[in-house]
Structure formats: C-alpha cells, structure tokens
Biopython code that builds the backbone (N, CA, C, O; Angstrom):
import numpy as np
from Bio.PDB.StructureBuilder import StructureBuilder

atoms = [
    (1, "UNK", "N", (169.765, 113.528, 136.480)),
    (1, "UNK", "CA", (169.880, 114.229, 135.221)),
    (1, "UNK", "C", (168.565, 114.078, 134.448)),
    (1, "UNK", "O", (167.991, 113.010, 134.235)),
    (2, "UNK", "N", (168.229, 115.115, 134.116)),
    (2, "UNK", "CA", (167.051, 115.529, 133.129)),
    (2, "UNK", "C", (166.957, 115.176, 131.724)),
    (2, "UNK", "O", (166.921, 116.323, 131.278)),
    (3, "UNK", "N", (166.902, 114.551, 130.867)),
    (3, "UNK", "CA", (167.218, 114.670, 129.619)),
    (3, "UNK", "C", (166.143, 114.666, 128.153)),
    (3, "UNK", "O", (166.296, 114.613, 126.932)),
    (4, "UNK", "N", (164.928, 114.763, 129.198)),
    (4, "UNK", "CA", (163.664, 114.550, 128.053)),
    (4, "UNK", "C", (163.259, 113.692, 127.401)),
    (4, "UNK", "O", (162.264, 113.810, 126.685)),
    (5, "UNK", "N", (163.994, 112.574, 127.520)),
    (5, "UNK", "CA", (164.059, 111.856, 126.358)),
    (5, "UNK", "C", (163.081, 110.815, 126.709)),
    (5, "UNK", "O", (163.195, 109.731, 126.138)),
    (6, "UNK", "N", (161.763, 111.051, 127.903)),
    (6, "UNK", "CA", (160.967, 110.127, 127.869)),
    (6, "UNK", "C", (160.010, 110.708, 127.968)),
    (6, "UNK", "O", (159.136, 110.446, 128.795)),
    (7, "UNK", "N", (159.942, 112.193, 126.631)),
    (7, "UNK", "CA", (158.915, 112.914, 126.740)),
    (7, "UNK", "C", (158.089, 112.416, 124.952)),
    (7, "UNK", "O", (158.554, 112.565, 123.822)),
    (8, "UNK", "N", (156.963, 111.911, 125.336)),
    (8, "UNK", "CA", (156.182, 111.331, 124.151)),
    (8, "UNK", "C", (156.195, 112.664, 123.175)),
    (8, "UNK", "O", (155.962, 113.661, 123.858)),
    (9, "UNK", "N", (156.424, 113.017, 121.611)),
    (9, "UNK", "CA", (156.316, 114.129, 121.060)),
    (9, "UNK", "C", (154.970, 114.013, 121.234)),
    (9, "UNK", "O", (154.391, 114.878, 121.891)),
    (10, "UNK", "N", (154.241, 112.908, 120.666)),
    (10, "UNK", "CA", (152.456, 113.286, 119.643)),
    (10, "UNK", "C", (152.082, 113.844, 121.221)),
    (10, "UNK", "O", (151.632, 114.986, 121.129)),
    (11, "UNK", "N", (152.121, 113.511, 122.222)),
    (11, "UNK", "CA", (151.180, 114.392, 123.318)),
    (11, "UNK", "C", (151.625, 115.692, 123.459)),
    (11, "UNK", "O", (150.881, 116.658, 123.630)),
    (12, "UNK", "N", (152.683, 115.723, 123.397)),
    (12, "UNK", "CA", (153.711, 116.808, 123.703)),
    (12, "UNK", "C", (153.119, 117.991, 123.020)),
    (12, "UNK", "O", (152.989, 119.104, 123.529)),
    (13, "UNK", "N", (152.686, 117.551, 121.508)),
    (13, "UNK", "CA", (152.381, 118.202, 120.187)),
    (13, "UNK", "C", (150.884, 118.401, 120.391)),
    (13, "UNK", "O", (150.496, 119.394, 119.777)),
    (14, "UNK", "N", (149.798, 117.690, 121.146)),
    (14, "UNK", "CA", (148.304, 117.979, 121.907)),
    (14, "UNK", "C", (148.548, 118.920, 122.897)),
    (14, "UNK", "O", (147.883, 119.942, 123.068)),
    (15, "UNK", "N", (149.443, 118.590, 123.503)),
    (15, "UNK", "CA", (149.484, 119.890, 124.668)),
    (15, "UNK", "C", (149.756, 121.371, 124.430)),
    (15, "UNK", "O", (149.110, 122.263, 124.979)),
    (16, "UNK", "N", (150.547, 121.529, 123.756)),
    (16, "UNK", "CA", (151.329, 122.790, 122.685)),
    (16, "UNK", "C", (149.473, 123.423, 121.595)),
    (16, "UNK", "O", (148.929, 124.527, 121.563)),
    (17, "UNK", "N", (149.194, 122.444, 121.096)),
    (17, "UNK", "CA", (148.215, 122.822, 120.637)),
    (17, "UNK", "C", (146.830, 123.116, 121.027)),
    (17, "UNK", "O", (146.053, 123.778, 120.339)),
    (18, "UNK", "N", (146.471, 122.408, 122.556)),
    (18, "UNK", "CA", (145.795, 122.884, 123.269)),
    (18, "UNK", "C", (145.599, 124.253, 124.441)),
    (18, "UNK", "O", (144.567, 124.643, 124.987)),
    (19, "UNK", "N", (146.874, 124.720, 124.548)),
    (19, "UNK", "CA", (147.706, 125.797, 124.824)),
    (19, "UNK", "C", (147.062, 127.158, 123.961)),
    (19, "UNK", "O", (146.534, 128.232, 124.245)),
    (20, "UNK", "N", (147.515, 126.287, 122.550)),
    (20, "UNK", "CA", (147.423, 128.088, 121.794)),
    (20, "UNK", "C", (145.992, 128.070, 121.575)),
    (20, "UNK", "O", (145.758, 129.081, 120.913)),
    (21, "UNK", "N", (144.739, 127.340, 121.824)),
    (21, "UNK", "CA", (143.821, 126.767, 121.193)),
    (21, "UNK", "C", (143.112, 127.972, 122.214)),
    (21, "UNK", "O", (142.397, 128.897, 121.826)),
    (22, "UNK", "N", (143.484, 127.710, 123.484)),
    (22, "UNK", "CA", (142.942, 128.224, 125.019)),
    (22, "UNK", "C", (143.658, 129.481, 124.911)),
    (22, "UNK", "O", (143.235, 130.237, 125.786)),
    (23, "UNK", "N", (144.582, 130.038, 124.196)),
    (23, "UNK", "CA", (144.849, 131.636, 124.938)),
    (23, "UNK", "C", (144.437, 132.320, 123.502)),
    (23, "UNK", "O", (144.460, 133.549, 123.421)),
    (24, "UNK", "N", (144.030, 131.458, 122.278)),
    (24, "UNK", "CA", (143.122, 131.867, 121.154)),
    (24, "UNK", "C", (144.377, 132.291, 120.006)),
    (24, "UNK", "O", (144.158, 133.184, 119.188)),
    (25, "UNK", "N", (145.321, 131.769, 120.028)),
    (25, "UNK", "CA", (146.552, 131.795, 119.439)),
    (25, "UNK", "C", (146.415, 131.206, 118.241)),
    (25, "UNK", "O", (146.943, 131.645, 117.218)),
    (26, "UNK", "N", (145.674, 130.142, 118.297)),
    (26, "UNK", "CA", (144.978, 129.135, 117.415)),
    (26, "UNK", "C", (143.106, 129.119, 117.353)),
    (26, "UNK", "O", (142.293, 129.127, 118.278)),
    (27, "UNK", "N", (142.898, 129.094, 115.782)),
    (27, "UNK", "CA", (141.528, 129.256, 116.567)),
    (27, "UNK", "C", (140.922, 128.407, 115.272)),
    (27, "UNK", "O", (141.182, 128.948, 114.197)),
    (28, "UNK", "N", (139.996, 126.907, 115.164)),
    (28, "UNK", "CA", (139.190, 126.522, 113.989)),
    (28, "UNK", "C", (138.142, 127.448, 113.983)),
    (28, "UNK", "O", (137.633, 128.017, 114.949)),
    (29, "UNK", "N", (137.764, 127.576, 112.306)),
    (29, "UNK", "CA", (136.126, 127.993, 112.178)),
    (29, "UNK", "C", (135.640, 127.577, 111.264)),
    (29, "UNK", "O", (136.091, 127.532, 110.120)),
    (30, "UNK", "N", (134.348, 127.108, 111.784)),
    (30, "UNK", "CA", (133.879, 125.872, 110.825)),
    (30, "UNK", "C", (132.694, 127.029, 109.987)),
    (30, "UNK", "O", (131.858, 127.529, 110.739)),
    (31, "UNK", "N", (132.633, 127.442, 108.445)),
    (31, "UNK", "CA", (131.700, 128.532, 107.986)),
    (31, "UNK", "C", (130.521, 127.442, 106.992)),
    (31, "UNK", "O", (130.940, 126.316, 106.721)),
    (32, "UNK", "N", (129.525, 127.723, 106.648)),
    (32, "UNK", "CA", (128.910, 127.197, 105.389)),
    (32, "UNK", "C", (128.782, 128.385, 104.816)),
    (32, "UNK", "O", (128.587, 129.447, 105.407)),
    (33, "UNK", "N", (128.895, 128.217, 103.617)),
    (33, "UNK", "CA", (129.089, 129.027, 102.723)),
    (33, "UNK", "C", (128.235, 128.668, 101.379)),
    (33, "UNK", "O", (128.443, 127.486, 101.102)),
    (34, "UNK", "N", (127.450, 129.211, 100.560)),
    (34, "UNK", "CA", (127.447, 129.120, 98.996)),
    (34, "UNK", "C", (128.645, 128.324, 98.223)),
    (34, "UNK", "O", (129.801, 128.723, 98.086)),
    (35, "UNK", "N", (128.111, 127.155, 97.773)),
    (35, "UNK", "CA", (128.348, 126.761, 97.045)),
    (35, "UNK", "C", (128.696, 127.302, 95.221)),
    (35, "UNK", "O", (128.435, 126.812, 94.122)),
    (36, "UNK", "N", (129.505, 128.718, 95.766)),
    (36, "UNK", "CA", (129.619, 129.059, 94.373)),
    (36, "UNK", "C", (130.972, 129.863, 94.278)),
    (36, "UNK", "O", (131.215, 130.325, 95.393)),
    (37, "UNK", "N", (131.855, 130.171, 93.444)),
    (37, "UNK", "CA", (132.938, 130.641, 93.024)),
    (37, "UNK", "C", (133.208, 132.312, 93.917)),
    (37, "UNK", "O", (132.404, 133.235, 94.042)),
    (38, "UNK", "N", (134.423, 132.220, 94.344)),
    (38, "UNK", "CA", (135.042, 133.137, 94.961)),
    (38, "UNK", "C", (134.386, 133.235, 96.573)),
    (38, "UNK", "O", (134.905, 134.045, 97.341)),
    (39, "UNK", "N", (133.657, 132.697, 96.873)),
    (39, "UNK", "CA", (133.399, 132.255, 98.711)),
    (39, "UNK", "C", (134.683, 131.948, 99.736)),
    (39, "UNK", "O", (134.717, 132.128, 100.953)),
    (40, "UNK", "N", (135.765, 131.408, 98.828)),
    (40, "UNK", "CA", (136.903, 130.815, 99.098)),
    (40, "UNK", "C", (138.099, 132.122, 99.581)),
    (40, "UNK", "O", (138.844, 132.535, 100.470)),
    (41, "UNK", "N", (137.696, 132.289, 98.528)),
    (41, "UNK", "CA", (138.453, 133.953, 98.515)),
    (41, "UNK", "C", (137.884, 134.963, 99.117)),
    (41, "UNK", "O", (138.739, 135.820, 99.341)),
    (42, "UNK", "N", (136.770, 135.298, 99.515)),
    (42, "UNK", "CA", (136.309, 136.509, 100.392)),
    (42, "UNK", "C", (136.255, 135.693, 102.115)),
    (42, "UNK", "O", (136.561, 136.445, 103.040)),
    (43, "UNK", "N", (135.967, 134.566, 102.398)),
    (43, "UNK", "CA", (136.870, 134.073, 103.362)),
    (43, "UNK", "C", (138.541, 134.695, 103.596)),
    (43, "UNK", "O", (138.974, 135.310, 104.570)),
    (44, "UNK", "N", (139.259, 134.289, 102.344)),
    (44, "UNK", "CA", (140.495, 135.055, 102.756)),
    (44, "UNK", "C", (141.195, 136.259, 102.992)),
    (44, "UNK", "O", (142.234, 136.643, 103.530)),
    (45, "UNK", "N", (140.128, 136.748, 102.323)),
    (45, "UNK", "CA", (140.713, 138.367, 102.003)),
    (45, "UNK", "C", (140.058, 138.938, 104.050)),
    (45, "UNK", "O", (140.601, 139.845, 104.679)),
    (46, "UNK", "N", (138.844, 138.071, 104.601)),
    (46, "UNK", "CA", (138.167, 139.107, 105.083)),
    (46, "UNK", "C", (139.644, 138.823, 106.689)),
    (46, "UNK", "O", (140.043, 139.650, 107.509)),
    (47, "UNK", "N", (140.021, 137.389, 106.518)),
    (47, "UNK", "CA", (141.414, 136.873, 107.862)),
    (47, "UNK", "C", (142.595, 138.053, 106.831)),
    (47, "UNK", "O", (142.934, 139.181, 107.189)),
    (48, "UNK", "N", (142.833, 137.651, 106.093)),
    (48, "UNK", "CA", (143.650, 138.536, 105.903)),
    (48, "UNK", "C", (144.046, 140.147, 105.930)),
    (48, "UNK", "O", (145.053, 140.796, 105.649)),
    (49, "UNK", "N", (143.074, 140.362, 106.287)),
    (49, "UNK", "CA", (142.254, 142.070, 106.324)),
    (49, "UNK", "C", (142.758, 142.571, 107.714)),
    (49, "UNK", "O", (143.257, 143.656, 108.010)),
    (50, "UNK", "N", (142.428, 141.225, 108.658)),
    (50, "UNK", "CA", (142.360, 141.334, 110.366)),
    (50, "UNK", "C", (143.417, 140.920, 110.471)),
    (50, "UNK", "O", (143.690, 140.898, 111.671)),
    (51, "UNK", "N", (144.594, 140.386, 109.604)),
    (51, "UNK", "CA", (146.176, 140.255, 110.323)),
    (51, "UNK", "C", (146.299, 138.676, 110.639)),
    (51, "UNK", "O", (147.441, 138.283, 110.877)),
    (52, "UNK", "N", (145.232, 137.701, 110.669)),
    (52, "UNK", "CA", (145.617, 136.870, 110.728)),
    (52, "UNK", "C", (146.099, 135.698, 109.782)),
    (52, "UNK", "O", (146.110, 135.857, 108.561)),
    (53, "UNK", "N", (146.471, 134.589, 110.340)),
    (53, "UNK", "CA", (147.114, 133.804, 108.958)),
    (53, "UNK", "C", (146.336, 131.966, 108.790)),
    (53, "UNK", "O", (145.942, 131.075, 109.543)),
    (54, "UNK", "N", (146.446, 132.168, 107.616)),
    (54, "UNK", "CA", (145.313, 130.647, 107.741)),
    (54, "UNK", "C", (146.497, 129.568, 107.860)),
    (54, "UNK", "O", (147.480, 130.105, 107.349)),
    (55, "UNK", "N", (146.750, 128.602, 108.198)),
    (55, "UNK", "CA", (146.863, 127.475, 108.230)),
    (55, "UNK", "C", (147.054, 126.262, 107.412)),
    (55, "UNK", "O", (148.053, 125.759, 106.898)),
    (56, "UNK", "N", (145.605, 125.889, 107.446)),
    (56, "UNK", "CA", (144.836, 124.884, 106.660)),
    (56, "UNK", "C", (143.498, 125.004, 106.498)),
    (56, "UNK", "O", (142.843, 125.811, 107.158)),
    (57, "UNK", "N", (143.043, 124.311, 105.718)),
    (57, "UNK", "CA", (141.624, 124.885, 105.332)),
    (57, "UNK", "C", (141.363, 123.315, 104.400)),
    (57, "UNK", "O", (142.050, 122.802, 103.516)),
    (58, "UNK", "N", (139.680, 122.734, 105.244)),
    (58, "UNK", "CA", (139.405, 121.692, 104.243)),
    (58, "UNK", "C", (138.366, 122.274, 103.753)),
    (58, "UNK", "O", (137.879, 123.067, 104.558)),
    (59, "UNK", "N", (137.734, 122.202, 102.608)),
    (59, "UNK", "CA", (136.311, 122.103, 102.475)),
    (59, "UNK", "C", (135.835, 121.065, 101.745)),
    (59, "UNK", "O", (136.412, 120.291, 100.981)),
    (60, "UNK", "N", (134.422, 121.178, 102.168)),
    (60, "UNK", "CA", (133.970, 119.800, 102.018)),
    (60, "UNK", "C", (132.577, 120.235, 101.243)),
    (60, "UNK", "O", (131.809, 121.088, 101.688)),
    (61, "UNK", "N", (132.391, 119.547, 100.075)),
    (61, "UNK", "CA", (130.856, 120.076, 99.181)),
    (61, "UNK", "C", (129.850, 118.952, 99.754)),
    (61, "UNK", "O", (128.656, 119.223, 99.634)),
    (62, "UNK", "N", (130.192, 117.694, 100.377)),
    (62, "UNK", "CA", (129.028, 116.643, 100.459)),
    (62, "UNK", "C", (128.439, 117.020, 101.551)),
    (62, "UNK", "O", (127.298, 116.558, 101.556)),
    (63, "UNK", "N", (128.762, 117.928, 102.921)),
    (63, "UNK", "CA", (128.686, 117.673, 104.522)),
    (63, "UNK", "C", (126.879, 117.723, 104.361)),
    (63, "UNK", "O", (126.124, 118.219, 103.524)),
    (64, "UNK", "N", (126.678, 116.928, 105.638)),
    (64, "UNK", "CA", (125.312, 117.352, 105.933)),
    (64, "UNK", "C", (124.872, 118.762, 106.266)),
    (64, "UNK", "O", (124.766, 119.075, 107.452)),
    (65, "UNK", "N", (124.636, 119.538, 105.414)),
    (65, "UNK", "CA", (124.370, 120.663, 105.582)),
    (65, "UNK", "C", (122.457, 120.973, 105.316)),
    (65, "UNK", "O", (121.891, 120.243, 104.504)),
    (66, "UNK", "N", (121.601, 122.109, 106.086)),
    (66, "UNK", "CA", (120.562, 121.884, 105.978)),
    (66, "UNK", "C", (120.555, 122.538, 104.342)),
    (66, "UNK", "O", (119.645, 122.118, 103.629)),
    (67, "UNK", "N", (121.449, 123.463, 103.774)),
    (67, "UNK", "CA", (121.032, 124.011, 102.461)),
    (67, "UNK", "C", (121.658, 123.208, 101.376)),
    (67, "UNK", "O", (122.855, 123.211, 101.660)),
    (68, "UNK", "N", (121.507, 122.596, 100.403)),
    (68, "UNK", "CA", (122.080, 121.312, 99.632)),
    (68, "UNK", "C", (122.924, 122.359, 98.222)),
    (68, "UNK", "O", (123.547, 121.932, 97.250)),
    (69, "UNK", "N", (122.685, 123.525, 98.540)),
    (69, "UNK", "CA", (123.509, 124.225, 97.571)),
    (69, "UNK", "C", (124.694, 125.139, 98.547)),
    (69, "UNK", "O", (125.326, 126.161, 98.281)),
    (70, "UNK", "N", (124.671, 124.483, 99.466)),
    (70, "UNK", "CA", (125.953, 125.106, 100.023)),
    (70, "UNK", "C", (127.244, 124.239, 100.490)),
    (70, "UNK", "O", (127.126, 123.036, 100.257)),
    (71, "UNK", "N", (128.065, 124.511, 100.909)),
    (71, "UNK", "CA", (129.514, 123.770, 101.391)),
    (71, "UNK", "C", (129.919, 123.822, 102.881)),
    (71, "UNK", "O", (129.227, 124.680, 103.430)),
    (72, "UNK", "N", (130.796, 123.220, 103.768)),
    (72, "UNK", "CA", (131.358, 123.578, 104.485)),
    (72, "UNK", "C", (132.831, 123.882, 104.447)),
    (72, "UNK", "O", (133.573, 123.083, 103.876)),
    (73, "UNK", "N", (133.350, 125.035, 105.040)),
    (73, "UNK", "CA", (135.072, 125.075, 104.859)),
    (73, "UNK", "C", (135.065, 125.145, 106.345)),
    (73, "UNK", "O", (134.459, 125.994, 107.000)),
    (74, "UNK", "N", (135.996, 123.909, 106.949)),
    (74, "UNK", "CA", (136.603, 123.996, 107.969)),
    (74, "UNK", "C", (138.143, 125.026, 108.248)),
    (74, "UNK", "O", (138.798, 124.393, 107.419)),
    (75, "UNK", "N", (138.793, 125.704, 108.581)),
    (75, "UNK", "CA", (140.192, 126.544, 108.146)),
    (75, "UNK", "C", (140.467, 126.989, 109.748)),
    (75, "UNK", "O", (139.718, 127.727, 110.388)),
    (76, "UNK", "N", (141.599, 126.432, 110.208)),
    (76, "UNK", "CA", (142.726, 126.660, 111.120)),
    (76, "UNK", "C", (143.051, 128.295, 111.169)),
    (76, "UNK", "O", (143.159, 128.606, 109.983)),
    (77, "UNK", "N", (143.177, 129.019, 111.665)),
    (77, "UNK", "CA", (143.944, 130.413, 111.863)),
    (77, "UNK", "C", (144.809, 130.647, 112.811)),
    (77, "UNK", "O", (144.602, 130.139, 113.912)),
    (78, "UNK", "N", (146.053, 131.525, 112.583)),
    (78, "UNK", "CA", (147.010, 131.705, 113.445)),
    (78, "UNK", "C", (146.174, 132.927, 114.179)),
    (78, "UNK", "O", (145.363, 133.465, 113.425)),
    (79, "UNK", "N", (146.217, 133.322, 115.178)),
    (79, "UNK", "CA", (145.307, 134.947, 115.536)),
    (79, "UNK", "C", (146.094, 135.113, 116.834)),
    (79, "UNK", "O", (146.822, 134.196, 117.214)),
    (80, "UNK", "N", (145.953, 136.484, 117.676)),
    (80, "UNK", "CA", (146.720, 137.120, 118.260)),
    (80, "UNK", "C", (146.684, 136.451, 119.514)),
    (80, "UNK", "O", (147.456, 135.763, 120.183)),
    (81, "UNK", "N", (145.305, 136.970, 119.621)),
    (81, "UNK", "CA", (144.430, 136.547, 121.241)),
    (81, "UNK", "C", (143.103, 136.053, 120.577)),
    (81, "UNK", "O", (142.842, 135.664, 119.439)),
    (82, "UNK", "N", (142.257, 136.237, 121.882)),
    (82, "UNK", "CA", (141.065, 135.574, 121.736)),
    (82, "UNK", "C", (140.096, 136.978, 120.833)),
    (82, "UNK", "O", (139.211, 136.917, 119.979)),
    (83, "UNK", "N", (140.876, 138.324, 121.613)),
    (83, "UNK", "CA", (139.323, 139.169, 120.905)),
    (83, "UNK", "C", (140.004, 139.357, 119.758)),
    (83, "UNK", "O", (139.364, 140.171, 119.092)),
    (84, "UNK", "N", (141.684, 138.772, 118.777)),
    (84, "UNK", "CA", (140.909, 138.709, 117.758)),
    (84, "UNK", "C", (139.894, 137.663, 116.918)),
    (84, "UNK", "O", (139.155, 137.851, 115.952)),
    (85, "UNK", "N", (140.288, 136.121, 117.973)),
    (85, "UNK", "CA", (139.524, 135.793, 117.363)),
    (85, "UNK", "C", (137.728, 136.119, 116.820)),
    (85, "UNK", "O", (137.049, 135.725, 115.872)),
    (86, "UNK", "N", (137.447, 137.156, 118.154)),
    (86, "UNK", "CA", (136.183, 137.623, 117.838)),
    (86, "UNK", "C", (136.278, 138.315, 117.003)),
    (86, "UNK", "O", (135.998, 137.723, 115.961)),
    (87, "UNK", "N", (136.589, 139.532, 116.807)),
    (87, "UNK", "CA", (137.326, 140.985, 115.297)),
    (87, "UNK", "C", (137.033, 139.745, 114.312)),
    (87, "UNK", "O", (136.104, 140.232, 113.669)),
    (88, "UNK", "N", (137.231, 138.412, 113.759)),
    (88, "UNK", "CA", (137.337, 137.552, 113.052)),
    (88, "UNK", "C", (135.688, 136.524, 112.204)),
    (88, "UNK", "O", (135.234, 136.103, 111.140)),
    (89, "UNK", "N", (135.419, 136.632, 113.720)),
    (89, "UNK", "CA", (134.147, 135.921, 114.027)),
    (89, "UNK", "C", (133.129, 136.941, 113.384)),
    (89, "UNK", "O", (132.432, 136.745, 112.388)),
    (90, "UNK", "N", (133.213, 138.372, 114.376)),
    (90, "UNK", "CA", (132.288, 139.651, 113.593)),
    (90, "UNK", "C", (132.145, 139.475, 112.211)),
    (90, "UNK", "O", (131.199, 139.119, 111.507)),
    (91, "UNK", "N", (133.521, 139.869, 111.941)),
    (91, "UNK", "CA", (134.162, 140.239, 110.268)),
    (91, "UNK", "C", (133.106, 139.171, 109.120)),
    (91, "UNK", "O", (132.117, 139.544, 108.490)),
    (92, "UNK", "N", (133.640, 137.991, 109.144)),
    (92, "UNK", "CA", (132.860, 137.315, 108.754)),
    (92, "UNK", "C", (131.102, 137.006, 108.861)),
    (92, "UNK", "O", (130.363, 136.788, 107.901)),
    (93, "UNK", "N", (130.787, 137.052, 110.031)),
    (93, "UNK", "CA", (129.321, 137.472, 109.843)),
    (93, "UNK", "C", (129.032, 138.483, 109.282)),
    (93, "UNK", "O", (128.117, 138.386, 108.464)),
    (94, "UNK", "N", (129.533, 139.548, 109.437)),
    (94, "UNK", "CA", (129.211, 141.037, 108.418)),
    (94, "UNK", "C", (129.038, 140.646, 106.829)),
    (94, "UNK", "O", (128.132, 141.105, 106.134)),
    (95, "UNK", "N", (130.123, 139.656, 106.322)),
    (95, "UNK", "CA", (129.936, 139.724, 105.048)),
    (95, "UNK", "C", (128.836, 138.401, 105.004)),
    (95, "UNK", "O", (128.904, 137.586, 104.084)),
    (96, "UNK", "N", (127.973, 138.296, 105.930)),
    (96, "UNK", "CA", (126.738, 137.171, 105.661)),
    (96, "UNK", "C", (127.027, 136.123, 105.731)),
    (96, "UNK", "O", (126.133, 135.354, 105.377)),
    (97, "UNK", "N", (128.432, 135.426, 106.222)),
    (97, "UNK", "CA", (128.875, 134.231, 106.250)),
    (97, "UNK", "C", (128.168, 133.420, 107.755)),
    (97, "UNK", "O", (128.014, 134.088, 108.777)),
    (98, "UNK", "N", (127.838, 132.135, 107.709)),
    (98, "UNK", "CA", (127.290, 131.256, 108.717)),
    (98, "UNK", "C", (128.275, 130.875, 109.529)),
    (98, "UNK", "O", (129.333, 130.784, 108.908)),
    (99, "UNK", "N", (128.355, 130.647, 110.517)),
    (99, "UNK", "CA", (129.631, 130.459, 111.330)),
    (99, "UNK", "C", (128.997, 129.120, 112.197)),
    (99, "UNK", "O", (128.093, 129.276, 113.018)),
    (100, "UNK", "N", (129.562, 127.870, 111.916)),
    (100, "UNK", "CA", (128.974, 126.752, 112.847)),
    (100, "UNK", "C", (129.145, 126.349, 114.073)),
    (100, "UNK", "O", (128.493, 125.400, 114.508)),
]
sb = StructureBuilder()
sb.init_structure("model")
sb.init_model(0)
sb.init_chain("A")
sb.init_seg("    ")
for serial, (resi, resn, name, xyz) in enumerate(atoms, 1):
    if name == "N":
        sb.init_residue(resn, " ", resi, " ")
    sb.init_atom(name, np.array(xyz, "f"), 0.0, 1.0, " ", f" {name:<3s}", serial, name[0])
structure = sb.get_structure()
C-alpha cells in the first residue's frame, strides 16, 4: 500500500517549483530600474498588459548596483509558457527597463 506519507513536502514544494520554473510557468526577473516614483507601476501595468500575474516582488534601494540612483526589483510571475516569458522580457526592454 501506497500512502505518501513519506513524501518530504519542502522538496516536494522544490520540485513543483522547479517544474513550472522549466516549462516557464513561473518565471523571476530581476530589473534595475530608476530610483524614482511610478517605475513600480509601469513594471506592472507593462505584466499586466501581457496577461500575466505577479506573485511577489522585492525591491531593494541599497543592491550593488553600478548606477547609485537606481534600485533593484526582483518580482516572481505566473506566465503561460516560455515565449511568454519572452513577449515579457521584450515588453519591458521596450519601455527602457534593464533586465539582469
């Protein structure tokens, strides 16, 4: 009898997430951005535009970055496949965003 019950979740929960990571189901993108008001928001509007859905999203104003007036936002996305993660990747470079 089968019963799962000597299935570890936290790997269980790496594997599942390495899964959607690889068929682009899941996708991080690490951007620097300007350090200035509404960057946050044209990030969202441009995933939200393309259908996909954010996640989580850190940003960080201290990172070692080479421009000292800019930020990094790390942000999780739900996305279809992989070419949208590209449709995504484009999108955002179009509006001048750095993609790390």
């Amino acid at each position: 009898m089968v019963s799962g019950g000597n299935i570890d979740v936290t790997i269980l929960s790496r594997v599942i997430n390495r899964g959607l990571s690889k068929s682009g189901r899941i996708c991080t993108f690490v951007i620097e951005l300007d350090d200035k008001p509404g960057q946050l928001l044209e990030v969202s509007r441009v995933v939200a535009a393309l259908g996909a859905n954010i996640i989580s999203v850190h940003h960080e104003r201290n990172d070692d970055t080479a421009n000292v007036t800019a930020c990094v936002l790390r942000m999780q996305v739900e996305t279809r496949n992989i070419e949208h993660v590209q449709d995504i990747k484009t999108a955002l470079k179009e509006k001048g965003m750095v993609l790390l």
